[in-house]
C-alpha positions as CSV (number, residue, x, y, z in Angstrom):
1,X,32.9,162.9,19.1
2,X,35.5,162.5,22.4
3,X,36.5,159.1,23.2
4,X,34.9,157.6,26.7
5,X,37.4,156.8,28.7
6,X,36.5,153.3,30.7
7,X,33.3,151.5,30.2
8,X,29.9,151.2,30.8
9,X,27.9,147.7,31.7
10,X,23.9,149.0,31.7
11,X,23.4,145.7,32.9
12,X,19.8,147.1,35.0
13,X,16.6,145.9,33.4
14,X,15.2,148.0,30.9
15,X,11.7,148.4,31.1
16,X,10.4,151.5,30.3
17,X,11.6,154.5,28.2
18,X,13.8,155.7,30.9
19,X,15.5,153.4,32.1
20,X,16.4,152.0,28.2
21,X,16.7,155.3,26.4
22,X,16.5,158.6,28.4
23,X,19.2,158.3,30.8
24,X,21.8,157.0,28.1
25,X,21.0,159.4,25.0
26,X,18.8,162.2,26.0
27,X,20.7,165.2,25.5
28,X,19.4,166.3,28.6
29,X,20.9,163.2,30.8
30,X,24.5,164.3,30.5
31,X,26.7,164.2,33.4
32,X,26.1,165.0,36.6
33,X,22.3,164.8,35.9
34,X,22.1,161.1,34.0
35,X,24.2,158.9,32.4
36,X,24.5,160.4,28.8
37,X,28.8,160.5,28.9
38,X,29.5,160.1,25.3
39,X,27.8,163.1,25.3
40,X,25.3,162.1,22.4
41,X,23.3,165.0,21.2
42,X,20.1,164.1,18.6
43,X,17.2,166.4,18.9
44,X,15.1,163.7,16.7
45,X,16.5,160.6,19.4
46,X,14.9,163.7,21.9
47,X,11.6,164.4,20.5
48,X,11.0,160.6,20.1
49,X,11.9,159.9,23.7
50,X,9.9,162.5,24.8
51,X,7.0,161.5,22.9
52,X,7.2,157.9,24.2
53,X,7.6,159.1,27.8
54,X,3.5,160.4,27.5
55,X,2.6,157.6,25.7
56,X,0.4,155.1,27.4
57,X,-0.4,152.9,24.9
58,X,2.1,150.4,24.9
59,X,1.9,149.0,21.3
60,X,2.2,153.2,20.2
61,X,5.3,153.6,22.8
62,X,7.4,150.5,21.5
63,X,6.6,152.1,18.0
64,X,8.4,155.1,18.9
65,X,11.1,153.5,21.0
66,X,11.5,151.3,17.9
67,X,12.2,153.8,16.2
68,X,14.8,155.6,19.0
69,X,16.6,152.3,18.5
70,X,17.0,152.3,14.7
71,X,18.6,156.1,14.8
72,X,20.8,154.8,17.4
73,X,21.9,152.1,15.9
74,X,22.7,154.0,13.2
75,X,24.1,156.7,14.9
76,X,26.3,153.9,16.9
77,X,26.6,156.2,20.1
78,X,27.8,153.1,21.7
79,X,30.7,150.0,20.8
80,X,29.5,146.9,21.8
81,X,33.1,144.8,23.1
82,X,31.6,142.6,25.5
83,X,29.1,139.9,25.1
84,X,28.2,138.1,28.2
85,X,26.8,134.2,27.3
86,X,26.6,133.2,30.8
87,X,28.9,130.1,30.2
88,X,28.9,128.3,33.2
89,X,31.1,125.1,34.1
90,X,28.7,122.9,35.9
91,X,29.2,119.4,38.4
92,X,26.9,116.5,36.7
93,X,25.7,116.3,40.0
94,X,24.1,119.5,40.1
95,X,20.1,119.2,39.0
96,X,17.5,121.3,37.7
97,X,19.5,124.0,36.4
98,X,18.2,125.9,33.2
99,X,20.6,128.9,32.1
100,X,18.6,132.3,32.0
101,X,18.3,134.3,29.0
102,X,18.7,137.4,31.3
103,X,21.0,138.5,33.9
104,X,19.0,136.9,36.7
105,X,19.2,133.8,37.4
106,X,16.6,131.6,39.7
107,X,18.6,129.0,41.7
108,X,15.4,127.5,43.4
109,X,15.3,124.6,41.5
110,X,18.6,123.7,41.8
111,X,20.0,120.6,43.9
112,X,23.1,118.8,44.0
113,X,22.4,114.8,43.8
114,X,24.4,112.7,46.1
């Protein structure tokens, strides 16, 4: 396996089979036609994401994507090296703040008492 030079932060929601497993380790999605750099090559990590790319029913499709997640983490195509928390340094004037569990965060609620 090559070393990846530089970094990767697949920071776009994943919801659905392409956007969390076909563009990152479909054999197919290499460079320039996806984002599969390492390259990682698994024609069972294939099949699966191919079978869960026709399937409709959801409770079947996160079955098979379940299982497209326990080869790859096995496989370890990927080093983990960050882990975001979201720490944030806040004024205890600032109200109605609540710390998302995702990358997006909804500042509506938020006001700064005088």
């Amino acid at each position: 396996m090559k070393a990846l030079k530089g970094s990767i932060n697949p920071y776009e929601t994943f919801i659905d089979p392409f956007s969390a497993f076909t563009r990152f380790f479909h054999s197919e999605s290499q460079p320039p036609k996806s984002l599969n750099v390492m390259p990682y090559v698994n024609p069972e990590v294939d099949r699966l994401i191919e079978l869960a790319e026709l399937e409709f029913d959801l409770g079947k499709q996160n079955q098979i994507l379940a299982k497209v997640h326990e080869i790859l983490v096995e496989d370890a195509p990927w080093v983990f090296i960050v882990h975001d928390l979201n720490p944030r340094a806040l004024s205890p004037k600032v109200k109605g703040y609540v710390q998302a569990q995702s990358w997006f965060q909804d500042l509506t609620p938020v006001w700064v008492e005088k």
